[in-house]
C-alpha positions as CSV (number, residue, x, y, z in Angstrom):
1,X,-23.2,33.5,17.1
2,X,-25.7,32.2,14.8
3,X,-23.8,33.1,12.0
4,X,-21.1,30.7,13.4
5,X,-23.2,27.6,13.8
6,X,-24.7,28.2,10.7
7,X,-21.1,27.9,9.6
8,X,-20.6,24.7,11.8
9,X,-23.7,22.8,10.7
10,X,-22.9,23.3,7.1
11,X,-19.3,22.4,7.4
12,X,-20.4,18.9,9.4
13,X,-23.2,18.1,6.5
14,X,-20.4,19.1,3.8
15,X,-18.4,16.7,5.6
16,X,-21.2,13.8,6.0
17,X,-22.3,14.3,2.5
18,X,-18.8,13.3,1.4
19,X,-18.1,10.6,3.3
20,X,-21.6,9.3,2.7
21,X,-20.6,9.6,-1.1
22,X,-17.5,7.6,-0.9
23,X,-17.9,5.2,1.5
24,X,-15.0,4.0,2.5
25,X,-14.2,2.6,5.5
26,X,-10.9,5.0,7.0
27,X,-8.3,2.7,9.4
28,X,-9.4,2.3,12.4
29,X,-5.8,1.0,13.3
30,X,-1.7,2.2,12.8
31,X,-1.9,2.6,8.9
32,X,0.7,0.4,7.1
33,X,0.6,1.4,3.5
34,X,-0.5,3.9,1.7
35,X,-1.8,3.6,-2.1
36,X,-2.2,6.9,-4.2
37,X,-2.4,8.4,-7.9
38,X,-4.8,6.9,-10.1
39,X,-7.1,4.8,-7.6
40,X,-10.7,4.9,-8.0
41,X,-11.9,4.5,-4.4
42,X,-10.2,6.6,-1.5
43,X,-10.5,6.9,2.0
44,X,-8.4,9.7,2.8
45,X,-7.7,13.3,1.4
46,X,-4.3,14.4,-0.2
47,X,-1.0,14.5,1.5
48,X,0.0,17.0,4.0
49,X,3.4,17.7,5.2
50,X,2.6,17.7,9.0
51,X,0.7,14.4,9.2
52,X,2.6,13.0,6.5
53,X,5.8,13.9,7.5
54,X,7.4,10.1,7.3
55,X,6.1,10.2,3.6
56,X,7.6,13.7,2.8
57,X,11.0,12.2,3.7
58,X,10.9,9.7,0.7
59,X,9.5,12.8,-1.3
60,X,5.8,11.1,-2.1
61,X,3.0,13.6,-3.0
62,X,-0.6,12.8,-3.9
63,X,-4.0,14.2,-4.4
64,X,-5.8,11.4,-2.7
65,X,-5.0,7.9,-1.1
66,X,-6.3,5.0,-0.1
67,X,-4.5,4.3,3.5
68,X,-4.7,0.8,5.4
69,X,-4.3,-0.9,8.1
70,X,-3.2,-4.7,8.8
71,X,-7.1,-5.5,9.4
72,X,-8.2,-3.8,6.3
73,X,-5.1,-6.3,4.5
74,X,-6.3,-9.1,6.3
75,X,-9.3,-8.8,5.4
76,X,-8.3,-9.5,1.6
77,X,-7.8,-13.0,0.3
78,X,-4.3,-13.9,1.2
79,X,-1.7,-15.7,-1.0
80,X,1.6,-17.4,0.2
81,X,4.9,-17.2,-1.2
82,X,7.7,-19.8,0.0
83,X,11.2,-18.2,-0.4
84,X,14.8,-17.7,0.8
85,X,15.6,-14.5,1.9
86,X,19.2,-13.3,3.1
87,X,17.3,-10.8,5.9
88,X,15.9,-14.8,7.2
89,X,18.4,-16.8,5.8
90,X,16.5,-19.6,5.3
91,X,13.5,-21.0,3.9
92,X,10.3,-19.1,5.1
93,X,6.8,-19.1,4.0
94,X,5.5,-15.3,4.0
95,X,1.7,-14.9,4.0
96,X,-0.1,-11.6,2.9
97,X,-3.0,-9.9,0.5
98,X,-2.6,-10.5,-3.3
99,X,-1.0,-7.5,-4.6
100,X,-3.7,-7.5,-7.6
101,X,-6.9,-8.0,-5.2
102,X,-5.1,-4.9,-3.7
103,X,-5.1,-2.8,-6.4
104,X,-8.7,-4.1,-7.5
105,X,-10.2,-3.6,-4.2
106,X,-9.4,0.6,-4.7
107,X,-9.9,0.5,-8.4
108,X,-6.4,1.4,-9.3
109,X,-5.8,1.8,-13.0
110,X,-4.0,-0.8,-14.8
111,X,-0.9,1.1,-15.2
112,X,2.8,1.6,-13.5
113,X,3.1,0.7,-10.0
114,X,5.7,1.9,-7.8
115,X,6.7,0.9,-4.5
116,X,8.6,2.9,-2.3
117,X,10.2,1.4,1.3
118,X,11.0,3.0,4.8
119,X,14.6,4.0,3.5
120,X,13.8,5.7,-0.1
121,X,14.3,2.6,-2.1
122,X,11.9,1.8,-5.3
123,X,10.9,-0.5,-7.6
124,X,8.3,-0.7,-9.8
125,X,5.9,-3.2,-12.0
126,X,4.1,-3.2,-15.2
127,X,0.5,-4.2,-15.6
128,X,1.6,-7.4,-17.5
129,X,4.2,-8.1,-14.3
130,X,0.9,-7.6,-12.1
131,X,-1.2,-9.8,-13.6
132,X,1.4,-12.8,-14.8
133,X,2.5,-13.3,-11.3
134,X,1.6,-14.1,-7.7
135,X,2.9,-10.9,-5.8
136,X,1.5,-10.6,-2.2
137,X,2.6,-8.3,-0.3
138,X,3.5,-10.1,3.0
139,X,2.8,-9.4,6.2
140,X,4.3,-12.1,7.7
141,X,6.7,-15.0,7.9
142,X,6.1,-18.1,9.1
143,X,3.3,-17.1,11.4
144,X,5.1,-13.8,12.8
145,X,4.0,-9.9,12.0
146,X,7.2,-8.5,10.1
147,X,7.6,-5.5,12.3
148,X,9.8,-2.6,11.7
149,X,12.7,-4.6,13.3
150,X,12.0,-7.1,10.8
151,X,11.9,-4.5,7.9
152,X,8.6,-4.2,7.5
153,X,5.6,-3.6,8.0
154,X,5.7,-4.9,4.2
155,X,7.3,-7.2,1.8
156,X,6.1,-6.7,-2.0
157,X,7.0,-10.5,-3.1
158,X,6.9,-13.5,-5.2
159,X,8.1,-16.4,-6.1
160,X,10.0,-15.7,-8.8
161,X,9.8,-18.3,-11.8
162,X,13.2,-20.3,-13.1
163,X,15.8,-17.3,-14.6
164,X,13.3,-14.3,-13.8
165,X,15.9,-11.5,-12.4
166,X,14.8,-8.1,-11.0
167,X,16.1,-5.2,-13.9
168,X,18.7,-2.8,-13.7
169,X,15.7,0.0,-13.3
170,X,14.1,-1.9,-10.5
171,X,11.9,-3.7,-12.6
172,X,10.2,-7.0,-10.5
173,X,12.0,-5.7,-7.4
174,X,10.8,-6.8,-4.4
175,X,10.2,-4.5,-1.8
176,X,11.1,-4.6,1.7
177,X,9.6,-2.7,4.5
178,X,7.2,-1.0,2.3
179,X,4.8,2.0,3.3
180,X,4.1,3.5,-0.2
181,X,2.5,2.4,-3.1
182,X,1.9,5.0,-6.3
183,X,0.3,3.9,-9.2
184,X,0.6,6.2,-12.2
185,X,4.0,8.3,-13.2
């Protein structure tokens, strides 16, 4: 018996001492995206088949993540992007976190960033893409949550400068109904 709470009491301190170490607040609501690979901050272990199971589907894997939730987004300055979508069809002003304050606030490395929606589809940005542009990933348009019916919970987005075209890889896509983000090959 005392063999087993020696076991416990270790196990909790192991426990405290790491999340003392990394201090990072974990979601205290529904998470909405997910951010792994090369990010400096974390606030959740590695991916797991069982809890992760809507992430398995689109065949992500990572060590480590940084998960959050729409407060934890919110919480980031927010940008605004006016644009036409055919999903809306017409003009609609979407509001969300900067993607780059995004990947500063976890200390992502400045390298390839893919984004992966609900239904398998990617795309992907460069550094230079990044940091040349005004991508937010929305939240919401014209005032109102874009729920799952709406294809969210996520829009990666921007307002795309005179002649700027996504690539035939994907390149500049944007993103709807977004859950994954993995930054790194």
């Amino acid at each position: 018996m005392l063999r087993a709470l020696v076991f416990i009491w270790i196990a909790l301190v192991s426990f405290a001492a790491v999340a003392q170490e990394d201090g990072e607040p974990a979601p205290d609501g529904m998470v909405l995206l997910t951010v792994g690979g090369l990010v400096g901050k974390t606030n959740r272990g590695g991916f797991d088949k069982n809890r992760d199971s809507a992430l398995a589907k689109l065949k992500v894997d990572f060590k480590n993540a940084y998960a959050f939730d729409r407060e934890m987004l919110l919480a980031l300055p927010q940008g605004t992007v006016t644009a036409v979508t055919p999903e809306l069809g017409s003009e609609a002003v979407f509001k969300g976190p900067f993607l780059q304050d995004v990947l500063v606030a976890i200390e992502a490395a400045k390298v390839k960033t893919r984004f992966v929606a609900t239904d398998g589809y990617s795309g992907y940005l460069l550094p230079e893409d990044i940091d040349g542009s005004d991508y937010i990933l929305a939240l919401e348009a014209d005032g109102k949550p874009l729920g799952l019916n709406s294809q969210g919970p996520l829009w990666l987005m921007n307002t795309r400068q005179e002649g700027e075209t996504v690539g035939e890889d994907n390149r500049g896509s944007h993103v709807w109904a977004l859950v994954y983000m993995h930054v790194g090959d």
